[in-house]
DSSP file (Angstrom, degrees, kcal/mol; ACC not computed):
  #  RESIDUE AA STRUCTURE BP1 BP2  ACC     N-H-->O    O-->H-N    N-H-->O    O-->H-N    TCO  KAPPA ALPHA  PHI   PSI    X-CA   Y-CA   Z-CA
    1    1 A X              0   0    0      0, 0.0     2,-0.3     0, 0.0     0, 0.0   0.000 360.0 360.0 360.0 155.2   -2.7  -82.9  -27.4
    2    2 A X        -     0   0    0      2,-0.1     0, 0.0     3,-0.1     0, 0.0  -0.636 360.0-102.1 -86.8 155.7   -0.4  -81.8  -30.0
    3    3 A X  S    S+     0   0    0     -2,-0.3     2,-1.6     1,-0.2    -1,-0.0   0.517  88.4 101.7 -31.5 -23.7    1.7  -79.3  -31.3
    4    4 A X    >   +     0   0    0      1,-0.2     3,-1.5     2,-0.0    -1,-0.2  -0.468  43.7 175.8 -97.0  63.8   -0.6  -78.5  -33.7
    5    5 A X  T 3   +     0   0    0     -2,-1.6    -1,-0.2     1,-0.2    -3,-0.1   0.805  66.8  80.1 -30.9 -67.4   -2.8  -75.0  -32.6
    6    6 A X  T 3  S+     0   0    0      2,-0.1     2,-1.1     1,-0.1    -1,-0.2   0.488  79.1  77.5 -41.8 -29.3   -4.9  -74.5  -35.9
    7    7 A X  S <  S-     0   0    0     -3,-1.5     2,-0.4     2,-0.0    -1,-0.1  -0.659  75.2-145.5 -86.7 109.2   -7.5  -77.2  -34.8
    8    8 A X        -     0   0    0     -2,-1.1     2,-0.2     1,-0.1    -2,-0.1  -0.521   6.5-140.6 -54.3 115.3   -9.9  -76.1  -32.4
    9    9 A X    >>  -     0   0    0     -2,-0.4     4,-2.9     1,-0.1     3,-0.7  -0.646  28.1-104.9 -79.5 151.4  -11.5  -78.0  -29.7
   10   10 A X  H 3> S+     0   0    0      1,-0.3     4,-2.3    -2,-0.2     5,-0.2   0.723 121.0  43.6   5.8 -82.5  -14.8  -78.3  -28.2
   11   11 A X  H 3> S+     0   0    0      1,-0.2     4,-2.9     2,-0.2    -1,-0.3   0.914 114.9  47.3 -57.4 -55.4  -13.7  -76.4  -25.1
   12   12 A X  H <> S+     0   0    0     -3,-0.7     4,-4.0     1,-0.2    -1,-0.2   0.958 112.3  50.3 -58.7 -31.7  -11.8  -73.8  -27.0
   13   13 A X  H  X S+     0   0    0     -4,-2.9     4,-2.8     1,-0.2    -2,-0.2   0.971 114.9  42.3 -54.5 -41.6  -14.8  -73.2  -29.5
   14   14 A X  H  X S+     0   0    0     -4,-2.3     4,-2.1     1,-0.2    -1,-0.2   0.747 110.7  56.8 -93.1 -23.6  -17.4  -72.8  -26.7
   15   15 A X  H  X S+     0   0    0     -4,-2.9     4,-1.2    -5,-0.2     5,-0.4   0.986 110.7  44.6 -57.5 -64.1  -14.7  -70.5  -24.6
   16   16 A X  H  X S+     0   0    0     -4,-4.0     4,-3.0     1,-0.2    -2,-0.2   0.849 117.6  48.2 -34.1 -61.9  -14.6  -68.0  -28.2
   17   17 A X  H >X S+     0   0    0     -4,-2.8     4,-0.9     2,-0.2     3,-0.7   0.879 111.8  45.2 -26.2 -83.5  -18.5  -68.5  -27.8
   18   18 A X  H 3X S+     0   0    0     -4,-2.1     4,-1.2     1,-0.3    -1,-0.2   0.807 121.7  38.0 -25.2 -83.2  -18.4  -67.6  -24.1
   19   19 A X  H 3X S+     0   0    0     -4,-1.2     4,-0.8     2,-0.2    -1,-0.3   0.529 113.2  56.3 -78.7  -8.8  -15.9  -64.4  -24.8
   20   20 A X  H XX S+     0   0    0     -4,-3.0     3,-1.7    -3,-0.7     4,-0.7   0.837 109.4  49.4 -77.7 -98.3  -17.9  -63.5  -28.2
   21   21 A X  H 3X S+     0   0    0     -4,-0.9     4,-1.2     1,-0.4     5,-0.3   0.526 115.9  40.2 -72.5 -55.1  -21.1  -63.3  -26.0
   22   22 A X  H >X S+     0   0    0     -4,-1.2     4,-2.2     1,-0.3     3,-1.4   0.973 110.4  52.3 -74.7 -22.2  -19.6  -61.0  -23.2
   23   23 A X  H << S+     0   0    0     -3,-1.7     3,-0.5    -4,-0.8    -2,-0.3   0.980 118.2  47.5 -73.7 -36.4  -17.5  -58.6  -25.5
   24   24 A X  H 3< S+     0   0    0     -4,-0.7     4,-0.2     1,-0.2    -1,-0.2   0.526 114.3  44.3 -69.3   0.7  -21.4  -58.3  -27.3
   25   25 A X  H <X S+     0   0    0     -3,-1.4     4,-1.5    -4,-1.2    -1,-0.2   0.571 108.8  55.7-117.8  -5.1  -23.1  -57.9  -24.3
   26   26 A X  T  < S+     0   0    0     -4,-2.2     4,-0.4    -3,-0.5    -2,-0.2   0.199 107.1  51.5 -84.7   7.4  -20.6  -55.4  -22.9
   27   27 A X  T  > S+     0   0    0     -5,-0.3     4,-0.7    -4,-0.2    -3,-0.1   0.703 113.4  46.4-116.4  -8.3  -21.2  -53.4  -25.9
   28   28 A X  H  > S+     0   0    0     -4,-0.2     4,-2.6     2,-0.2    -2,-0.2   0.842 109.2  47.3 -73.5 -31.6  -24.7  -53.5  -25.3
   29   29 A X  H  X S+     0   0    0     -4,-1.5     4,-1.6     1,-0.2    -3,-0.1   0.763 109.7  64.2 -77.5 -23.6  -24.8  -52.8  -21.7
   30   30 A X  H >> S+     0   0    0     -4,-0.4     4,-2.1     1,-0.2     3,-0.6   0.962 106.5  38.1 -71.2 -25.1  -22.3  -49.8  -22.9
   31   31 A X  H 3X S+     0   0    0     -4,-0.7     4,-2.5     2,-0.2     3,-0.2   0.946 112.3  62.2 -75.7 -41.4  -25.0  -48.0  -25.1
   32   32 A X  H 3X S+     0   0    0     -4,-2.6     4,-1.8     1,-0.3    -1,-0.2   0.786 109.7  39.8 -61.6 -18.4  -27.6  -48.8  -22.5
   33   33 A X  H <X S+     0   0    0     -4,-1.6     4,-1.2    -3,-0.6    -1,-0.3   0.849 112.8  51.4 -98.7 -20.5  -25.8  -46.9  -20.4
   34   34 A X  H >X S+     0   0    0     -4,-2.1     4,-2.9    -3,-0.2     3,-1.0   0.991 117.3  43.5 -43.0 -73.1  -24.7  -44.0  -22.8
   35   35 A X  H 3X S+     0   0    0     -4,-2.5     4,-2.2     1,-0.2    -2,-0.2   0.924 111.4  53.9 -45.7 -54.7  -28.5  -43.6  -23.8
   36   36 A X  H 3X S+     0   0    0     -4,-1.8     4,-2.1    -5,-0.2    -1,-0.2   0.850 112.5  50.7 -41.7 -46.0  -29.5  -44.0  -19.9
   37   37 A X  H <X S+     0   0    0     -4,-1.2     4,-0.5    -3,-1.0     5,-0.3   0.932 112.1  38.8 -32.0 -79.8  -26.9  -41.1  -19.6
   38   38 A X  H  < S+     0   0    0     -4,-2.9    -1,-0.2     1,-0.2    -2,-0.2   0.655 113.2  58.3 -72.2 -13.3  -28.1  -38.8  -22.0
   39   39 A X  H >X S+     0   0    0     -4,-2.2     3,-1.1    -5,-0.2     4,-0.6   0.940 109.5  44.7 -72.5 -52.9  -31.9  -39.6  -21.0
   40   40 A X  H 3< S+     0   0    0     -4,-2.1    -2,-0.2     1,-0.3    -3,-0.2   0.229 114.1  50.5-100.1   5.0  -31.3  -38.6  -17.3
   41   41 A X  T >X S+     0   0    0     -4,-0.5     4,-1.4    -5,-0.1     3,-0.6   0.491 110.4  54.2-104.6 -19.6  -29.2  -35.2  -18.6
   42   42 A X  H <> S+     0   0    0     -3,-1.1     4,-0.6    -5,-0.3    -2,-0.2   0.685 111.5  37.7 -79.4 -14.4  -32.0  -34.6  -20.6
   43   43 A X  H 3< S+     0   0    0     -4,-0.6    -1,-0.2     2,-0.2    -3,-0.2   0.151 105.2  67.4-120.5  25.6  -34.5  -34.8  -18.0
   44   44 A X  H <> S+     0   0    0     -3,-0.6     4,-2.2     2,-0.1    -2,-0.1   0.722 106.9  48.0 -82.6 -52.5  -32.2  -33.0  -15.5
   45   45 A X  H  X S+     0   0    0     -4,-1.4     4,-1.6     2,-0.2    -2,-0.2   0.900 113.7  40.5 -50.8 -53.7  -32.8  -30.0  -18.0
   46   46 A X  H >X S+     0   0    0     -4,-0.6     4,-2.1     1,-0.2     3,-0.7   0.994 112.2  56.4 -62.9 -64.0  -36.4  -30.2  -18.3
   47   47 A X  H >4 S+     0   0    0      1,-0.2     3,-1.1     2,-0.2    -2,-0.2   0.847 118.8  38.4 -17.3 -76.8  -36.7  -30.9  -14.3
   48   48 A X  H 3< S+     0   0    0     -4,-2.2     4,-0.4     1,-0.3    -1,-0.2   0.479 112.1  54.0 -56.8 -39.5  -34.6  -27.5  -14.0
   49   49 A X  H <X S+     0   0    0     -4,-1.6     4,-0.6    -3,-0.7    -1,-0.3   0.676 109.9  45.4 -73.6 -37.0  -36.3  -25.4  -16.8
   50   50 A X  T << S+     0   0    0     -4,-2.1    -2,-0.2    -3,-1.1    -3,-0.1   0.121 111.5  63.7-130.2   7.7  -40.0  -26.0  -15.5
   51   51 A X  T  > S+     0   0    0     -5,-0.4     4,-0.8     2,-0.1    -1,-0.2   0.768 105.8  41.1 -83.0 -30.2  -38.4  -25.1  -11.9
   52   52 A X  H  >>S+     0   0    0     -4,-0.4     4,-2.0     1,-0.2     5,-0.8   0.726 107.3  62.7 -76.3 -36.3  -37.6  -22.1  -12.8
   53   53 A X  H  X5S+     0   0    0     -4,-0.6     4,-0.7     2,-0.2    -1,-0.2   0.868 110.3  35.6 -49.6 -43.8  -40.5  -21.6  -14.5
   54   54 A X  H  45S+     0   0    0      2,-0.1     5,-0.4     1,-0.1    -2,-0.2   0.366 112.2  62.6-125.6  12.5  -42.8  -21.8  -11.6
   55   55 A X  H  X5S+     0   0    0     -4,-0.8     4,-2.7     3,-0.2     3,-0.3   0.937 109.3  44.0 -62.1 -68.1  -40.1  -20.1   -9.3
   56   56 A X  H  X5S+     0   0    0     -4,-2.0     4,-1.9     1,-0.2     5,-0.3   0.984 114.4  45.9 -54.3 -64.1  -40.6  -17.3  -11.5
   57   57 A X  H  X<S+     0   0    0     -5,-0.8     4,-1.4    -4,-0.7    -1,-0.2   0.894 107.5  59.0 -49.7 -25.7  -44.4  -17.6  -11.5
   58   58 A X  H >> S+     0   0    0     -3,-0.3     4,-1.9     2,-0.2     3,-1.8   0.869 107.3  54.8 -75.0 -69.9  -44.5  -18.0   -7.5
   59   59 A X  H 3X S+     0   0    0     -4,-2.7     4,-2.0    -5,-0.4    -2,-0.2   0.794 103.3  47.4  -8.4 -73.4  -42.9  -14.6   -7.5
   60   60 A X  H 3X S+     0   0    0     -4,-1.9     4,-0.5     2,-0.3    -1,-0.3   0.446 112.8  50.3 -77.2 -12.9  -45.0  -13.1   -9.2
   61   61 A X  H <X S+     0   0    0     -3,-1.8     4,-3.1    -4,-1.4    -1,-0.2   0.789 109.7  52.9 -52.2 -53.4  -47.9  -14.5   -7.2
   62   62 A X  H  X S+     0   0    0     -4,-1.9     4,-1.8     2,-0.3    -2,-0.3   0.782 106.2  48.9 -58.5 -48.2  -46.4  -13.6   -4.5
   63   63 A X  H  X S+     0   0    0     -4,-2.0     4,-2.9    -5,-0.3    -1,-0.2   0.759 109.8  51.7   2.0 -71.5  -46.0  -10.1   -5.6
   64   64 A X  H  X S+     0   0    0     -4,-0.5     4,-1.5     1,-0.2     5,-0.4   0.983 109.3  50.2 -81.0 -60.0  -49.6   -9.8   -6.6
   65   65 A X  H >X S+     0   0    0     -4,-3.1     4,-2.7     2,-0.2     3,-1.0   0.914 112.2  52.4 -59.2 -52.1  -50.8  -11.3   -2.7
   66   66 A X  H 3X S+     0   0    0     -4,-1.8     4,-1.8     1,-0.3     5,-0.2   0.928 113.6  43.2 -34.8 -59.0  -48.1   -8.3   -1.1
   67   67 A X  H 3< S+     0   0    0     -4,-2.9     4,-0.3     2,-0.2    -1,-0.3   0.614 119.6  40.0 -71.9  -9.6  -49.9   -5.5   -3.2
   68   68 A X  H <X S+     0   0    0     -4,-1.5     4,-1.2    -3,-1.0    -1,-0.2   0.732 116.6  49.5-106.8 -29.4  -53.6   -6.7   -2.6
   69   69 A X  H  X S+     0   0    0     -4,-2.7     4,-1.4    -5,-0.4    -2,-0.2   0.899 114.4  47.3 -63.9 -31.9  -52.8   -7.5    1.1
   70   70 A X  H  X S+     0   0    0     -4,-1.8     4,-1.3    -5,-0.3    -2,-0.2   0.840 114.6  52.5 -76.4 -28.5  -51.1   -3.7    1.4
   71   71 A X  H  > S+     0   0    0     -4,-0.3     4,-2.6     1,-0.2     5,-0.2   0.946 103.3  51.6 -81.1 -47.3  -54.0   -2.6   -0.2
   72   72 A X  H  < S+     0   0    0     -4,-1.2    -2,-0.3     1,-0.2     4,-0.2   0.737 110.6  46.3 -48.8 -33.2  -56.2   -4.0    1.8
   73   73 A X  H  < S+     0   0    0     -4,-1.4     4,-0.4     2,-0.1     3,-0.3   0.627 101.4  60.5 -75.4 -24.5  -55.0   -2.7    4.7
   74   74 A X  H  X S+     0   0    0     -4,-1.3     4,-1.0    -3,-0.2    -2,-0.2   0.768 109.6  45.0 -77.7 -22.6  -54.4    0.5    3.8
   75   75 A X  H  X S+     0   0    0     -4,-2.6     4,-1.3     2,-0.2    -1,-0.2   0.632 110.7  57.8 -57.5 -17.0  -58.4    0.8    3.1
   76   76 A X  H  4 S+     0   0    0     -3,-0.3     4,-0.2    -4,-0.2    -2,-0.2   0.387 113.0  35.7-130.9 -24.0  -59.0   -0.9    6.3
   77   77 A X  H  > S+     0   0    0     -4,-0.4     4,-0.8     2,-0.1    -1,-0.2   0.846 115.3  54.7-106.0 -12.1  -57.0    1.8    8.1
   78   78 A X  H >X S+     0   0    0     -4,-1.0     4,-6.4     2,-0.2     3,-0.7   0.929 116.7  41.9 -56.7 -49.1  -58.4    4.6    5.7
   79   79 A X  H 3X S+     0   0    0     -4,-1.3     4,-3.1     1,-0.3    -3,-0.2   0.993 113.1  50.8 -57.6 -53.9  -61.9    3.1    6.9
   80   80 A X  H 34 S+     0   0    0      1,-0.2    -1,-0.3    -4,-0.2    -2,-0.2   0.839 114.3  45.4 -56.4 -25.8  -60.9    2.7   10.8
   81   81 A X  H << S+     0   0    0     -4,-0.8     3,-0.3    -3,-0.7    -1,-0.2   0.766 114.8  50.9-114.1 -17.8  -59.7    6.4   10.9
   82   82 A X  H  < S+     0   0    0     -4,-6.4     2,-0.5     1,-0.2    -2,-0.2   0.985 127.3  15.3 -32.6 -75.8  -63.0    7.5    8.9
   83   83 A X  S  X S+     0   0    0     -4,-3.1     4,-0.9    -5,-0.3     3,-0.2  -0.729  75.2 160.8-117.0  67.6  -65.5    5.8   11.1
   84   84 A X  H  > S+     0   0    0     -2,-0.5     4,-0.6    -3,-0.3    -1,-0.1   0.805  76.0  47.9-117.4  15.4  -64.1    4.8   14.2
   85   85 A X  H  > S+     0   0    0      2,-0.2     4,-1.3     1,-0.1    -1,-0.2   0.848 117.5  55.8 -63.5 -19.9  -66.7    4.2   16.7
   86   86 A X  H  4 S+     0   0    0      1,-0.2    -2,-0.2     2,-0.2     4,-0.1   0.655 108.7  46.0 -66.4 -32.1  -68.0    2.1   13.4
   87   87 A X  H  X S+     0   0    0     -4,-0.9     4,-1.4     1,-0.2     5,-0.3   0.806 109.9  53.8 -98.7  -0.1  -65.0    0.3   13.3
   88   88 A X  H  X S+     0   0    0     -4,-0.6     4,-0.9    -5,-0.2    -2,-0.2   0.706 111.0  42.6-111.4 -12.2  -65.0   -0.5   17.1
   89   89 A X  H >< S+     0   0    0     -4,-1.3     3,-1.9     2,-0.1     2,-0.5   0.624 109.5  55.6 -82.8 -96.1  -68.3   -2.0   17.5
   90   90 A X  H 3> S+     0   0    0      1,-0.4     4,-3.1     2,-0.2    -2,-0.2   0.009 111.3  48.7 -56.3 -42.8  -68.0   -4.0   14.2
   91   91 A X  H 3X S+     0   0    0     -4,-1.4     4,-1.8    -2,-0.5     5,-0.5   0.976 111.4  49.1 -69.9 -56.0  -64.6   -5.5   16.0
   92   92 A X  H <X S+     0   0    0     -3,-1.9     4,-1.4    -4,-0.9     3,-0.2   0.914 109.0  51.4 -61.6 -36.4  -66.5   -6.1   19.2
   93   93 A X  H >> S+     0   0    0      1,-0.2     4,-2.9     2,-0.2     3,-0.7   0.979 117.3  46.8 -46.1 -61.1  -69.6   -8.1   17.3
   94   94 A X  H 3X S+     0   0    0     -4,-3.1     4,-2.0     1,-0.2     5,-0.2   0.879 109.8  43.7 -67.7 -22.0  -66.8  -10.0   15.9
   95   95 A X  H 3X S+     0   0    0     -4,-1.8     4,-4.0    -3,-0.2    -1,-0.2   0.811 115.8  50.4 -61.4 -30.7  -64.9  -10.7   18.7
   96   96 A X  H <X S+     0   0    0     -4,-1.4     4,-3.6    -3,-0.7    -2,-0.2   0.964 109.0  55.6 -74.2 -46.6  -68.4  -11.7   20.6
   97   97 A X  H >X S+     0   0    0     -4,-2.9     4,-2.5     2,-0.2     3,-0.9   0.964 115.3  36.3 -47.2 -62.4  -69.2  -14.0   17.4
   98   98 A X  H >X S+     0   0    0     -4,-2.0     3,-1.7    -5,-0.3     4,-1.4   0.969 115.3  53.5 -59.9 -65.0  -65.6  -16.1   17.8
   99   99 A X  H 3X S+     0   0    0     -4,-4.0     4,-2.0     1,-0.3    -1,-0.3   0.815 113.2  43.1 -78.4  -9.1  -65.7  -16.0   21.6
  100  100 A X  H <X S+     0   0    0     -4,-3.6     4,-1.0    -3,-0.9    -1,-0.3   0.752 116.8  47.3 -93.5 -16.3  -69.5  -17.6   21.3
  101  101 A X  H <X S+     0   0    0     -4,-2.5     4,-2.1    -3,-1.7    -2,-0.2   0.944 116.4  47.0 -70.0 -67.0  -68.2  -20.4   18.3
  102  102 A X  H >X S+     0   0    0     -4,-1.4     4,-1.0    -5,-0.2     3,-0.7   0.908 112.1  46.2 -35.6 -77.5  -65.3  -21.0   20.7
  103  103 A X  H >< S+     0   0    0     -4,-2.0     3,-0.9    -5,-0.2     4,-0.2   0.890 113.2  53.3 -42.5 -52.8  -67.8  -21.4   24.0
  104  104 A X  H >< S+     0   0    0     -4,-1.0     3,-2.3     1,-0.2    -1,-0.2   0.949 102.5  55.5 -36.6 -56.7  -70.2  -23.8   22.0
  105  105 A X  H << S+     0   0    0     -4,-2.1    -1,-0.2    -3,-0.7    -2,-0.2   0.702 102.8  53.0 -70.7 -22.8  -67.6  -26.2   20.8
  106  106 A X  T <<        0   0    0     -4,-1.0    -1,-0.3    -3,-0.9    -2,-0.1   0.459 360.0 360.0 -86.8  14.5  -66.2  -27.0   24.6
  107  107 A X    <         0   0    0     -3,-2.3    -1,-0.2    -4,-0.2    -2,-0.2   0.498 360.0 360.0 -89.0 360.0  -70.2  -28.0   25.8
């Protein structure tokens, strides 16, 4: 070869080629990964937002099953301290009922 840069050969053209194609596919794979970025912070949020959301709401379930079990027992001892020869056969009819479902199920 010669002295002479300014003409391009084959091989240099199809190197430019070569290094034009990655520096445009590194500027694609960088925005895919910016957008990927900002998709997966965006759905961090949401993820985070609609936990809290049904945190809060389990609470407040939870809540509401404390006060209706506490109420419920506190009729259930109002009742027991009413009536309680009433309430001590009803527990032995149930007890007899379970121990005769139980006894069936081992024939």
């Amino acid at each position: 070869m010669n002295a002479d840069t300014s003409k391009a050969t084959p091989e240099t053209a199809s190197r430019e080629a070569i290094a034009e194609a990655l520096a445009a596919a590194e500027k694609v794979l960088a925005e895919a990964a910016r957008r990927a970025e900002q998709r997966l912070r965006e759905s961090e949020k949401l993820i985070r937002e609609n936990l809290e959301r049904l945190m809060s709401r389990a609470g407040r379930y939870g809540e509401t099953a404390k006060t209706s079990m506490d109420e419920a027992q506190r009729v259930l001892v109002e009742q027991v301290n009413a009536q309680p020869v009433t309430a001590t056969f009803i527990a032995l009819g149930v007890g007899f009922v379970i121990g005769a479902v139980f006894a069936s199920g081992r024939r």
